[in-house]
N, C-alpha and C positions, 0 to 999 in steps of 0.2 A: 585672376584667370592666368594658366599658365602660358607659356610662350607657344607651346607645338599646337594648343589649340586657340591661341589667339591667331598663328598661324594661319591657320585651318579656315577659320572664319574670313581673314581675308581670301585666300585663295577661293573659296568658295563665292564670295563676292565679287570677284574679279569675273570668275568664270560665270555667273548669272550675265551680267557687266556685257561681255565676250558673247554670250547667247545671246544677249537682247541686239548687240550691233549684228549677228548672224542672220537672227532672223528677217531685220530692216533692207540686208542686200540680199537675201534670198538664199542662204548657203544653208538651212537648214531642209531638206525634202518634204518636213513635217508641214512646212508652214507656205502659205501663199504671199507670194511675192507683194510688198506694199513699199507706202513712200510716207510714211510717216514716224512723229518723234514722240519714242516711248517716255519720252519727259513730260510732253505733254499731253496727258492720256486723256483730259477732256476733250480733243479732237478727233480721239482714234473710235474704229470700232473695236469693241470690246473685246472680239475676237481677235485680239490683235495681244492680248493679256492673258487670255485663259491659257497657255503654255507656260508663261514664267510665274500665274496664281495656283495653278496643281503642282508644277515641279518646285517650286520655290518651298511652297510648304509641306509637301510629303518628303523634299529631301531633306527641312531639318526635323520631322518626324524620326526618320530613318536614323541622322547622324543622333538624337537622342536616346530612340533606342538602344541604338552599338553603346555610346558612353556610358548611360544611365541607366535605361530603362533596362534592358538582360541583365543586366549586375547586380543592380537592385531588388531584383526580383529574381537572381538566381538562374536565370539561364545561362551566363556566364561568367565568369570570375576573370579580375584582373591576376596579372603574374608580374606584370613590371606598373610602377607606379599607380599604386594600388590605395592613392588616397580616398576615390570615390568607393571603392569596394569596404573598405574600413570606416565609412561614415566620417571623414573628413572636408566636409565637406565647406568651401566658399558660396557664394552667390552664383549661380549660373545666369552671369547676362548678359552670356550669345544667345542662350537659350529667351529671353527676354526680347533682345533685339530683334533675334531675327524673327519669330513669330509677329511684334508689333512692326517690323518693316513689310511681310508678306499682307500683312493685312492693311497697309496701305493699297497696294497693288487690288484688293480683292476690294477696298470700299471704291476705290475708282473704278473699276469694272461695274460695279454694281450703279454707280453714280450716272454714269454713262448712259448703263442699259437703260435706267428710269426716263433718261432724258428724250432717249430713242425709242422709248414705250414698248423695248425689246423683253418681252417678259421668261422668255428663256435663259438668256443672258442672266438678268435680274436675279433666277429660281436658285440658280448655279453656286451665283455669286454669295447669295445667305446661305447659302449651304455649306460653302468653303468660310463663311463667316465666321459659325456656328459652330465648325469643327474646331478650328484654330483656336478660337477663342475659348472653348474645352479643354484645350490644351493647354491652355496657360491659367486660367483657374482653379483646373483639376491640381496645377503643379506647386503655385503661389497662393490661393485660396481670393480673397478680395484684388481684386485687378482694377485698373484702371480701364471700365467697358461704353459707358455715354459718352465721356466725350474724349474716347481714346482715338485718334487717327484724325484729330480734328482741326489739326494746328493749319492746316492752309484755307479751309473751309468755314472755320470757327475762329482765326484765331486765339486756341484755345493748347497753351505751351506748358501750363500745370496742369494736368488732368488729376480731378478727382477719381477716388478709389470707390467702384460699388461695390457694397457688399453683396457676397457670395451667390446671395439666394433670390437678390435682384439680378445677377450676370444669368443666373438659370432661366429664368423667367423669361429674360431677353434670349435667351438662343434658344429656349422653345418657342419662341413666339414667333422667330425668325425662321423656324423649321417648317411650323406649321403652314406659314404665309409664303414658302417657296413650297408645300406641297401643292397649292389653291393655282401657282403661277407657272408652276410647270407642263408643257401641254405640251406631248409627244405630236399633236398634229398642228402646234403652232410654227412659230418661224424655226430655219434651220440654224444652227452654230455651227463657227469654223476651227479649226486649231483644238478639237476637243485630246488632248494627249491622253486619256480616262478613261473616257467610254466610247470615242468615237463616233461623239455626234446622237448617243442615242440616248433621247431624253427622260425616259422610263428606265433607264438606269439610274440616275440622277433622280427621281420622283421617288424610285425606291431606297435609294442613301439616304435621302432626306427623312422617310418616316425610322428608317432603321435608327439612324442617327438617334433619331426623338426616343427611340423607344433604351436607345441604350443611356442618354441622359437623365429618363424620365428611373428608370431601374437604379441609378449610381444616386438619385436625387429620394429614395424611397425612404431612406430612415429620417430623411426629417416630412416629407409629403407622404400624403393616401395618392399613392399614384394608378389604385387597380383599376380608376372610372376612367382612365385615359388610356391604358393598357388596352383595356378591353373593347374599347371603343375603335384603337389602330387594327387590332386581330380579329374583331368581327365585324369589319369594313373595308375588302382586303382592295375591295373596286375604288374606293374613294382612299386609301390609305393603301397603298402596294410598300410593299418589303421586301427583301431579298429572301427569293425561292428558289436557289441554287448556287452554287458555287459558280456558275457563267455569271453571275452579280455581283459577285465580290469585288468590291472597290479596293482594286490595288492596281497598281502603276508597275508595268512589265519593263526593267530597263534595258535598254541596247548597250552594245559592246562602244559605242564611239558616242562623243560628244555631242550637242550638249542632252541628251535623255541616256547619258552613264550614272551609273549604283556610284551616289555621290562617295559615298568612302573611299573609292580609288580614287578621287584628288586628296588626300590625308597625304602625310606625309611617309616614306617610304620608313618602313618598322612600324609602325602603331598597329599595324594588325597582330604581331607579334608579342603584342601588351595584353591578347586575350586567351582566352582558354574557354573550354564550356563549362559548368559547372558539374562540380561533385552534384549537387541535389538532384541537377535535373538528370543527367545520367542514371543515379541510382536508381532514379524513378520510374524514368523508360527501360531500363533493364527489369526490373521488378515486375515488370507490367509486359515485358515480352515485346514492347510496343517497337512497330518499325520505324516509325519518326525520330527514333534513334538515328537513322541512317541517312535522315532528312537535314538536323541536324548541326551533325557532327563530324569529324573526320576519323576514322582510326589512328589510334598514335602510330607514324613514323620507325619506330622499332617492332612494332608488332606487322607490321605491315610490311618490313623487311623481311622477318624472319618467317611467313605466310601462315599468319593467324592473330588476323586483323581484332583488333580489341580496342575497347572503348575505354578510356578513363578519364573523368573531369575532375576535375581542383576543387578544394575547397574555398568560398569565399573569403577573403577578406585575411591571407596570409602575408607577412612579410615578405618583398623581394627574393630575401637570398630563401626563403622555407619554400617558394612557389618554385623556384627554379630549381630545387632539389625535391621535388613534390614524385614520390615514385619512380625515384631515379635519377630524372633530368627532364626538360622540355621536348624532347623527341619519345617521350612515356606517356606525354598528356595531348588530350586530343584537341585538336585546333576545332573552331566553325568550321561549316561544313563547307566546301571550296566556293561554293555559289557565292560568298559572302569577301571572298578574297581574286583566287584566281581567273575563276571564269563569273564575270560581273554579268555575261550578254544573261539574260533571265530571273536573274535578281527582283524580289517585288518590294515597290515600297507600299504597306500596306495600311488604308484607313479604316476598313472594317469588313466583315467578310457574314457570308453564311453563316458559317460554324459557331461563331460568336451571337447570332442572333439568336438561333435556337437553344443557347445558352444561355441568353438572356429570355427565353419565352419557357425553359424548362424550368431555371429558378421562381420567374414568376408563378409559373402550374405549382411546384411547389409551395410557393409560401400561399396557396391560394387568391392570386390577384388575378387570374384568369382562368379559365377551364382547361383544359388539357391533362395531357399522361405524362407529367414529366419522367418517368424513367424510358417512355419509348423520345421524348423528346432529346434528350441526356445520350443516348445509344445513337439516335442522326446526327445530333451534332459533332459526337468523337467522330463518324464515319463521315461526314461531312471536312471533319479535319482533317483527316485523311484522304479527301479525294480531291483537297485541296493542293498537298504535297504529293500527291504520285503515286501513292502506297498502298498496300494493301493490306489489315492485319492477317493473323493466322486466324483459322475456321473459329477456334475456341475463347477468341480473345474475351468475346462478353459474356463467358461463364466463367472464366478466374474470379475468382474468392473476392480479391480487390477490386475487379470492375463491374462485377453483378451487381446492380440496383437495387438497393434494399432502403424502403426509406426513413429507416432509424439513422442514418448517415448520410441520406440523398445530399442533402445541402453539399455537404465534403467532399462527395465524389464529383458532383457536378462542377465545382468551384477547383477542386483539381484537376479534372480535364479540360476546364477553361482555361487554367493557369499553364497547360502545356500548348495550348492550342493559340495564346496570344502573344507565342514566340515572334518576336520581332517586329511586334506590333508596337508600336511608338514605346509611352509608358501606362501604356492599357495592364499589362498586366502586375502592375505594380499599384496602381489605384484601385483593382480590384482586389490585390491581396489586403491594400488596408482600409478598404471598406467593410471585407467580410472576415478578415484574419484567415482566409484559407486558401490556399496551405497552409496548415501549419512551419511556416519556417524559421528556423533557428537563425539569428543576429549573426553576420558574419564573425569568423571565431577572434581577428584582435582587433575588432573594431573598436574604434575613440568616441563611444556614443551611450557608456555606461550599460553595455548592452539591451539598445532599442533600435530596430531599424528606424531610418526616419520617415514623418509621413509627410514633408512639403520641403520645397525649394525657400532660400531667403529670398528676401527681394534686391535687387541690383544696388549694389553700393551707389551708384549715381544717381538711383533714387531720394535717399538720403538728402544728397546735399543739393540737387537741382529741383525736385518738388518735395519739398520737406513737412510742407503741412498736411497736404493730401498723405503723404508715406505715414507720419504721427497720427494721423486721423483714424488709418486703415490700422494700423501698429494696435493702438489705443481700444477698435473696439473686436479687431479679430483676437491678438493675446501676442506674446512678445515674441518679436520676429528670429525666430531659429527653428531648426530642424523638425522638431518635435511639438510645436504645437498643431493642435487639433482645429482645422478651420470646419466653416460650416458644414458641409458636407457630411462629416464623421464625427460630430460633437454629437 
């Protein structure tokens, strides 16, 4: 790992660190004044954790995204230090760390809530379980999931690795069993930073969640009897029916609920750009989420006729900074994502993406429905997610009309614009379904293949080394390019 983002990781730790003494003397407005030590979370109430269990892990969602997941998936392109953009890729094990340290925080929350018989709490906490721990599956494939987080409780400091399709199993079952526990007319929650206490949001993450699990898990399960069963049971099973449900985290201008990027170090925003692909795209397609986005470049904007251009991925230093000119020709992210942080979303999952998961399913026939009227809500769904509005004509362009000799492609490319910024969602659905078709960034060091998993942390290696050979052994050999359960 390199220095500016080992960096980073501290700072980010520090200032976790810094919130949690904040919120203990009361200096955060969010949170109600207490007298208790977040060390020892068996004492507290639980509500006392759900601020530093959402922010802790949707902020390294976020900083995942920025590094990895837009780059990989072509929403952005690096221009300086551009190893990740070329498939040079080390072990990411911040990305390791700091999901299995968040999910300390959330199995104590959860520990807690059982003890206090708080079944809200309880619902929350396998919710945030079930996420996280998707996230680091979807990125490393077999994980360490029974008896990961278990070393004070378990004394248990080698965790074995389960395989894939036992870690699924368990975070559907953990979904299902906080849909049963969640009850908007049960006890209240404090400190909900999310949803603000309202528990039918949280009831409906949890089935959405299932159902976007249960769709990423279809090529190796018959998943249409579970499908069907969430989408015509919408009273016992609720899902996200608008964009007011979108699970995403709104951040403020000031500390600690700041768009964690602004603690990075001063230049690293200046290490990105947007991507050639995804530009050409929205260009081609008329589409205003252009504007969402992107910035204009700098010189076009001087001279008043503002224009869009993105980089192509995966250039050497000095060919990025000569890319069309110079870096005042290519368009930075769109300001939200640098200068003005106050409104920034970190986001877990949203409408747009549900009905994109409920239109592919209509399509491949796992449920009933119209997928091309499904496919049309959800782009407009994405858009009313971002502010925008298209033009009268947009879903009679040649490229966006519905036709279902191609349905799959269109759907899965207006997914692939719509899960901008979305963790590494949209990079696990490009290699579950291969769509978009995207092209290998152009000098990548990876024989040209994008890659589809993260290695596992070199500390793995040499601190639990049987479990790592065990997982090694029957997923296939640990680098970039093998294929774990999910997509075999």
């Amino acid at each position: 790992m390199n220095f500016f983002k080992t960096k980073k990781y501290l700072i980010t730790t520090l200032l976790i660190s810094v919130g949690a003494l904040m919120a203990l003397s009361g200096c955060d407005d969010n949170f109600e004044q207490i007298n208790a030590n977040p060390n020892q979370p068996e004492s507290v109430d639980p509500g006392l954790l759900m601020p530093s269990v959402i922010r802790g892990s949707i902020n390294e969602s976020v900083n995942e995204s920025m590094e990895i997941g837009n780059v990989v998936a072509q929403h952005s392109a690096k221009v300086l230090f551009g190893a990740i953009d070329r498939y040079n890729w080390e072990s990411f094990e911040g990305e390791w760390e700091n999901h299995y340290n968040n999910l300390r925080n959330i199995m104590a929350m959860h520990d807690r809530a059982v003890d206090m018989g708080h079944d809200n709490y309880q619902g929350i906490a396998l919710v945030m379980k079930s996420w996280v721990f998707s996230m680091l599956t979807n990125s490393f494939g077999d994980i360490p999931y029974s008896d990961a987080v278990n070393a004070k409780s378990g004394d248990v400091y080698s965790p074995s690795y389960d395989p894939q399709e036992q870690v699924y199993e368990g975070m559907i079952e953990d979904l299902e069993q906080a849909n049963q526990l969640l009850d908007p007319n049960g006890r209240t929650i404090r400190n909900d930073i999310l949803f603000d206490g309202d528990i039918m949001k949280w009831k409906r993450l949890a089935n959405s969640l299932r159902v976007r699990l249960l769709v990423y898990a279809s090529q190796q399960w018959d998943v249409s009897e579970d499908l069907q069963d969430i989408f015509t049971h919408p009273s016992q099973y609720p899902v996200f029916e608008s964009v007011d449900h979108d699970a995403s985290l709104t951040y403020l201008s000031s500390f600690p609920n700041q768009w964690p990027i602004h603690t990075w170090r001063i230049g690293t925003f200046q290490e990105y750009r947007v991507s050639k692909t995804l530009v050409d795209t929205l260009k081609a397609f008329n589409d205003p989420r252009l504007e969402a986005f992107a910035e204009p470049t700098d010189n076009s904007v001087d001279a008043g006729d503002p224009e869009y251009v993105g980089v192509p991925n995966g250039l050497e230093d000095d060919e990025a900074a000569n890319y069309n000119g110079s870096p005042s020709d290519q368009s930075r992210l769109d300001r939200r994502y640098y200068f003005e942080p106050n409104g920034a979303k970190g986001i877990i999952m949203t409408y747009s993406e549900l009905l994109f998961l409920k239109a592919e399913a209509a399509y491949r026939g796992w449920i009933s429905g119209d997928p091309e009227q499904l496919y049309e809500d959800a782009v407009q769904a994405s858009f009313d997610q971002y502010g925008v509005s298209p033009d009268t004509a947009y879903f009679e362009q040649e490229a966006i009309t519905y036709e279902s000799s191609r349905g799959l492609s269109q759907i899965m490319t207006q997914k692939w614009i719509a899960l901008h910024f979305t963790g590494l969602e949209a990079w696990f659905e490009w290699r579950r379904t291969g769509l978009p078709d995207l092209e290998p960034s152009v000098r990548n060091q990876n024989s040209d293949r994008i890659p589809v998993r993260f290695m596992y942390p070199a500390e793995e290696q040499s601190l639990n080394q049987d479990n790592y050979q065990e997982a090694v052994s029957r997923q296939g050999d640990d680098n970039i390019n093998t294929e774990m359960w999910l997509i075999k």
